[in-house]
N, C-alpha and C positions, 0 to 999 in steps of 0.2 A: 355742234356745241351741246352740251350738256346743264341741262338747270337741277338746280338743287332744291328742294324746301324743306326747311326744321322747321322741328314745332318742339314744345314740350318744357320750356325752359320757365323759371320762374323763380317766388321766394318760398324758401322752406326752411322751416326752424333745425338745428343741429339734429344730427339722429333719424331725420325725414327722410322721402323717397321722391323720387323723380324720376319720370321715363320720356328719355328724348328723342322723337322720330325723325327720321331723313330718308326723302323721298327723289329721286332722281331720274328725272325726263328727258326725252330730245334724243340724241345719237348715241343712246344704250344698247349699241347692237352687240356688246359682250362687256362682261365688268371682270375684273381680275378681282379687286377688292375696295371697302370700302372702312371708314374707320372713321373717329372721332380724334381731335387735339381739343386745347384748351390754353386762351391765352390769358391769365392776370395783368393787372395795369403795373405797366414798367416789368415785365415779366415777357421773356419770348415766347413763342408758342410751343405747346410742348404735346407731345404724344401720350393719348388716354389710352385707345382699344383700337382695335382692329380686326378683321373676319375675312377670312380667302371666300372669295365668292362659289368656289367649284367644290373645295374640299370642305370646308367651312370649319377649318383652323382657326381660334382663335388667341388674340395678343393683347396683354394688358401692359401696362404703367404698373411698377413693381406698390405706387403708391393708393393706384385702387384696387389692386386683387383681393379676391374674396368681399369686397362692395359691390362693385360694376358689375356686370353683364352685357356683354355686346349680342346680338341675332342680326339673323338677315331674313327679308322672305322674297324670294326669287320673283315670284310672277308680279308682287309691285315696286320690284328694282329698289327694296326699303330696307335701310340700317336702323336698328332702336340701339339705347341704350339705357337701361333699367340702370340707376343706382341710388344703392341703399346709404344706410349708415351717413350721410352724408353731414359733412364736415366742415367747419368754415373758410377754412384753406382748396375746396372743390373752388369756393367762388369764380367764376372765370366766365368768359365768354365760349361758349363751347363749339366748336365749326366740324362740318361734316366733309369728311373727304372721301371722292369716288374716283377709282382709280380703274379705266378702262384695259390698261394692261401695265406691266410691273414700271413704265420710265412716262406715265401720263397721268395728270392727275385733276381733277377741278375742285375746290371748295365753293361752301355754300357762307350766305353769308352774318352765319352764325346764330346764336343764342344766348340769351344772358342766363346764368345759375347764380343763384344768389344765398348762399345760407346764412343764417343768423343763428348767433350761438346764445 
C-alpha cells in the first residue's frame, strides 16, 4: 500500500498564491508519476497537473497554464503544486494522485482550496 499526505490548502483572496504539498509513503519502490485533480461540489473530478517521475515531463489543465506549476523531488517521493493568480472558480477540493506505474494509481485524501473574490 501506499499513503498519501497533503498539506497546503487553505483560504486565499482572488489573485493570491498557494503551494500544495503531497508526500507519499509505504511501497514507493518505483513511481511512474504523480499529479493533482480537483473536485467542485456537484462537479466530477477533473485533471489539474501532472509530472512523469523519470523524465519529469510536465501536464497542465488547459485552465491553469501559465498559473500552476507542478515539481517533484525524488528523494522525498513529493509532488508540490505552486499556484498563482488564483481564481474563484480553483475553489475545489484538490487530491494527489501517485501513480506507481502507467494502469496503478492511489489518491490521497484531499485538500480544500478556497478562493474568495
Amino acid at each position: 500500500q501506499v499513503q498519501l499526505v497533503e498539506s497546503g490548502g487553505g483560504l486565499v483572496q482572488a489573485g493570491g498564491s498557494l503551494r500544495l504539498s503531497c508526500t507519499a509513503s509505504g511501497r514507493t519502490f518505483s513511481t511512474y508519476a504523480m499529479g493533482w485533480f480537483r473536485q467542485s461540489p456537484g462537479k466530477e473530478r477533473e485533471f489539474v497537473a501532472a509530472i512523469n517521475w523519470s523524465a519529469g515531463s510536465t501536464y497542465y489543465a488547459d485552465s491553469v497554464k501559465g498559473r500552476f506549476t507542478i515539481s517533484r523531488d525524488h528523494a522525498k517521493i513529493a509532488v508540490y503544486l505552486q499556484m498563482n493568480s488564483l481564481k474563484p472558480e480553483d475553489t475545489a477540493v484538490y487530491y494527489c494522485k501517485y501513480g506507481p506505474s502507467a494502469d496503478q494509481d492511489y489518491w490521497g485524501q484531499g485538500t480544500q482550496v478556497t478562493v474568495s473574490s
